[in-house]
Backbone bond lengths (Angstrom), bond angles and torsions (degrees), N, CA, C in turn:
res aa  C-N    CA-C-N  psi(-1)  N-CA   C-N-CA  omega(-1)  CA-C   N-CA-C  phi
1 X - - - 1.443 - - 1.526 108.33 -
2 X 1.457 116.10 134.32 1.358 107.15 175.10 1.187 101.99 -132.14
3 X 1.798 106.70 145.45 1.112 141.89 -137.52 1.925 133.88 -115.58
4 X 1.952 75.25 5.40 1.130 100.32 -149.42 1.855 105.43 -104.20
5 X 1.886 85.29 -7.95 1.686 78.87 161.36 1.326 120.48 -113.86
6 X 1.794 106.89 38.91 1.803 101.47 -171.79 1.967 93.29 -89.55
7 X 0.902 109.03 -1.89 1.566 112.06 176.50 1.745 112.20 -77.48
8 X 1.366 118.88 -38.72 1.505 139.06 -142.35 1.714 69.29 -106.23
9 X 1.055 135.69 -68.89 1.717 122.70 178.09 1.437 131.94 -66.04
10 X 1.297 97.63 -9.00 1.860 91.95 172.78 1.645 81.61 -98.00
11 X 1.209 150.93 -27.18 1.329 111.33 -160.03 1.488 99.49 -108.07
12 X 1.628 123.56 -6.28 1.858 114.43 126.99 1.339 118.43 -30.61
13 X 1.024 108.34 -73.55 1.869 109.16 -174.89 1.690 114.11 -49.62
14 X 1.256 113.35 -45.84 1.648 121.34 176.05 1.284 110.76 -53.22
15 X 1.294 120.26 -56.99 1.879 128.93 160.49 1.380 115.13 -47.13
16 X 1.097 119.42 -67.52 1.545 111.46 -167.57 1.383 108.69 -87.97
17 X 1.128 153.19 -26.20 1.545 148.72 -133.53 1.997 77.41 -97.26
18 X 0.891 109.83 -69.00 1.396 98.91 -166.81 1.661 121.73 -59.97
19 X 1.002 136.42 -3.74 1.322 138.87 -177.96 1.791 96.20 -96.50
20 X 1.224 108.44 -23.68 1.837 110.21 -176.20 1.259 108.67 -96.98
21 X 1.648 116.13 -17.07 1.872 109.20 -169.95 1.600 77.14 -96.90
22 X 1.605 143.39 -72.57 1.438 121.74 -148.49 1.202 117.58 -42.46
23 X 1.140 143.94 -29.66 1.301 137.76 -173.27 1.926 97.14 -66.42
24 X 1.006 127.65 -65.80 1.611 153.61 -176.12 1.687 81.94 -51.98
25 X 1.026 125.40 -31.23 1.945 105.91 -163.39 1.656 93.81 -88.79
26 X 1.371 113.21 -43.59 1.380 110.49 -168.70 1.322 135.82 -41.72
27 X 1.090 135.61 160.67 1.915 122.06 -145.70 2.058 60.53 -105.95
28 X 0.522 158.35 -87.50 2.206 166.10 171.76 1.580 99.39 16.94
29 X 1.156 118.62 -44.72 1.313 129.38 -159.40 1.691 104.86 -32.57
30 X 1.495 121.11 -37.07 1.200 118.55 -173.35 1.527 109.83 -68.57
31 X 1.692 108.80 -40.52 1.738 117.29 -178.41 1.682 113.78 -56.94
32 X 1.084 112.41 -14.56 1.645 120.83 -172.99 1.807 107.67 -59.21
33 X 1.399 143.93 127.55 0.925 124.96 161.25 1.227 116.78 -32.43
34 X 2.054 124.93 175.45 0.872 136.03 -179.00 1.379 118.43 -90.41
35 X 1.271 118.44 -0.58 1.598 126.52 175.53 1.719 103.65 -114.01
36 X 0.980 126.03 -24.48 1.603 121.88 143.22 1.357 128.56 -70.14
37 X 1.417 132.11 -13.69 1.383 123.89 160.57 1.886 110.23 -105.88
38 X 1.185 119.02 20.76 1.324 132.14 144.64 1.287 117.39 -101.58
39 X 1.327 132.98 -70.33 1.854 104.94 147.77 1.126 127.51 8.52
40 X 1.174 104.55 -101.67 1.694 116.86 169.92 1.546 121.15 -37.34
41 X 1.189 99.17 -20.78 1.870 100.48 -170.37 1.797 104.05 -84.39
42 X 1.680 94.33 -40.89 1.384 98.76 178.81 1.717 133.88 -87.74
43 X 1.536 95.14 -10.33 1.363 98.87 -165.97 1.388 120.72 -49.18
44 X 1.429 114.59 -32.64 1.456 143.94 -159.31 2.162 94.33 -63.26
45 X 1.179 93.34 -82.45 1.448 120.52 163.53 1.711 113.50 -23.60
46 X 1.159 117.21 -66.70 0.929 133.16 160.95 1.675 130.73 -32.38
47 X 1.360 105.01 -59.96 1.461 119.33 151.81 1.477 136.79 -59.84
48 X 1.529 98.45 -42.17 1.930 95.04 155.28 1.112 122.60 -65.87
49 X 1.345 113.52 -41.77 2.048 113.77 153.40 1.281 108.84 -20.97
50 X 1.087 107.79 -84.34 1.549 120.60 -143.37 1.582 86.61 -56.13
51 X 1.834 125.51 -66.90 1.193 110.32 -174.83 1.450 116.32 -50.71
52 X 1.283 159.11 -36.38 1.044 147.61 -154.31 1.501 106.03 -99.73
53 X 1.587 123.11 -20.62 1.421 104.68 145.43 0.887 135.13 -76.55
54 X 1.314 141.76 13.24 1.377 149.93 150.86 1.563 111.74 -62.94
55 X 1.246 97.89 -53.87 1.789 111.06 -171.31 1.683 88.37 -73.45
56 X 1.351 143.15 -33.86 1.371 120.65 -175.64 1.539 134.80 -93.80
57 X 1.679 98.47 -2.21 1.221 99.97 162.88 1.919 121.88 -144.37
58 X 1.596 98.00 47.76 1.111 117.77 -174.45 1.161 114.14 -135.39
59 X 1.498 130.07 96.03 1.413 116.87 -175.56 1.589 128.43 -117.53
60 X 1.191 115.93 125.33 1.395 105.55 -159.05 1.555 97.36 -102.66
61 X 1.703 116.34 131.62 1.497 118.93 175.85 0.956 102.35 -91.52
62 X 1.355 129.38 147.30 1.673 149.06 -162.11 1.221 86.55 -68.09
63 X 1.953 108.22 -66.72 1.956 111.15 -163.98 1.453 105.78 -65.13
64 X 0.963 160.39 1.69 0.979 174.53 42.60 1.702 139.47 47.18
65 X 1.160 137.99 94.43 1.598 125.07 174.39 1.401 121.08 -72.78
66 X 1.361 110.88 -34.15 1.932 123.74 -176.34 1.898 88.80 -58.34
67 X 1.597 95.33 145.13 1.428 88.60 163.90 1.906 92.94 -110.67
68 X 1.856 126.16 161.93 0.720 126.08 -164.72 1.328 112.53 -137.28
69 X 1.537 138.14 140.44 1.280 157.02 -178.47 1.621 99.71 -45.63
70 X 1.521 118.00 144.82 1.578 111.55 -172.09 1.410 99.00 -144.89
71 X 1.622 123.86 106.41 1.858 101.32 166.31 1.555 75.32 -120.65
72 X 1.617 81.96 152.46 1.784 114.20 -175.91 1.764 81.58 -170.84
73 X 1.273 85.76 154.45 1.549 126.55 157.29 1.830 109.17 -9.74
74 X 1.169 120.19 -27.53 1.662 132.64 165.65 1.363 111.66 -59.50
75 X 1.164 111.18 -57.96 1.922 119.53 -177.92 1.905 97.23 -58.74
76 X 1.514 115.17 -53.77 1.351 93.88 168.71 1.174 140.16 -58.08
77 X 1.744 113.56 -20.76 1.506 111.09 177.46 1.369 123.30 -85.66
78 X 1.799 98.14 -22.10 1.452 95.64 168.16 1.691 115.61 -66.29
79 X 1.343 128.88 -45.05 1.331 124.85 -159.71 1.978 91.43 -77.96
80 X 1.046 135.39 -10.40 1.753 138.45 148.27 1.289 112.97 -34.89
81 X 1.604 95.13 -70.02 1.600 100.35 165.09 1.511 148.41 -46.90
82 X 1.110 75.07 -48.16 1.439 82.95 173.28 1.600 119.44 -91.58
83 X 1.329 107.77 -0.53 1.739 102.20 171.04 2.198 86.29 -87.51
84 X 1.209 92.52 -71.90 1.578 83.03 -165.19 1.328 117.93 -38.62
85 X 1.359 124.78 -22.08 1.272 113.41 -157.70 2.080 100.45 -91.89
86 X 1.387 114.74 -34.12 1.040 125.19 139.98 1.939 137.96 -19.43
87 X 1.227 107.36 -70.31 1.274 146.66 158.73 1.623 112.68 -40.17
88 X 1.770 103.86 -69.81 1.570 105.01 179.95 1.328 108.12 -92.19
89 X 1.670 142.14 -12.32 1.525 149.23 -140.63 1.454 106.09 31.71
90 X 1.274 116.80 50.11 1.460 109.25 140.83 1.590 106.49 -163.44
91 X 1.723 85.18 139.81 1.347 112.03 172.89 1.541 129.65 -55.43
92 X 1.696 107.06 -28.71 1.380 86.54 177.10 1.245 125.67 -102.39
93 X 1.547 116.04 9.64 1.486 115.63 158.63 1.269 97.46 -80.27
94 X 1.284 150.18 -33.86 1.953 134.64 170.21 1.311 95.79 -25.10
95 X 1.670 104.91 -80.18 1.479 133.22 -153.10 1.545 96.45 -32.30
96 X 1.188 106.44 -61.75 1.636 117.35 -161.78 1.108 106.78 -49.76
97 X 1.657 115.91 -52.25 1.571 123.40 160.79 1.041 111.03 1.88
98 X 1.247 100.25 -71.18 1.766 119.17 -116.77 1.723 99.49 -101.73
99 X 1.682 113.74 -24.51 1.183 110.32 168.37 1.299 111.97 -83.53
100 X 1.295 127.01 -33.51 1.439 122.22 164.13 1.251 116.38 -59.90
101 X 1.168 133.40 -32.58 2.091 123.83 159.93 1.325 115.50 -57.06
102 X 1.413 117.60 -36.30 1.915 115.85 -172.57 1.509 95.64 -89.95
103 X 1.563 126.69 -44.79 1.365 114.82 170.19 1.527 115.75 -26.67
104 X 1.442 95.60 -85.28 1.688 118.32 -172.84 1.912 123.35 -43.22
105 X 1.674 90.80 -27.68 1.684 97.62 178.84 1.681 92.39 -102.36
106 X 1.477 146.00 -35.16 1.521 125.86 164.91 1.513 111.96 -50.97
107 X 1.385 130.39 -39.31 1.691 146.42 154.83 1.587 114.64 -21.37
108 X 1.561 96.62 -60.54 1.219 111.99 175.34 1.434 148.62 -88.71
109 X 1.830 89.95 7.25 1.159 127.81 -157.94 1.739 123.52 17.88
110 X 1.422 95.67 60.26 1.356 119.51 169.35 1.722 113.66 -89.16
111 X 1.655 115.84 -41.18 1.269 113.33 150.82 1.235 155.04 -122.72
């Protein structure tokens, strides 16, 4: 594990965290149009996306320098998610899904 980018991410978080919570702190928050307080609602969400599709279809081999394209059993749990979460409007019955499909098939060592 290296340790050497917990510096380069807390002072990510110091930069951005505050330009995304003032809007959310403001007593206004209600006066905001309705496509600016969905913005704001999603941005968060949105950004763990983006990072965690990186980590799910990017795989870097140790012996190896190329990093390389990856579908496994992940690409199915995401599109789980996103039907159920769709389907019921909420995300964290997807989520639950979706770790219970990669659980049960890493279990089964299917992925």
């Amino acid at each position: 594990m290296d340790f050497g980018l917990i510096p380069l991410a807390l002072l990510m978080a110091a930069v951005t965290y505050p330009w995304r919570a003032l809007p959310l702190l403001s007593a206004h928050i209600h006066r905001l149009p309705p496509v600016a307080r969905d913005y704001l609602r999603l941005v968060g969400p949105a950004m763990l996306a983006t990072l965690a599709a990186v980590n799910l279809a990017v795989v870097v081999d140790p012996t190896r320098t190329e990093r390389t394209f990856h579908i496994g059993i992940e690409w199915l749990a995401v599109g789980l998610c996103v039907a159920v979460a769709a389907a019921r409007r909420s995300l964290l019955i997807g989520l639950i899904g979706a770790v219970v499909l990669v659980a049960a098939a890493r279990a089964m060592s299917i992925g």
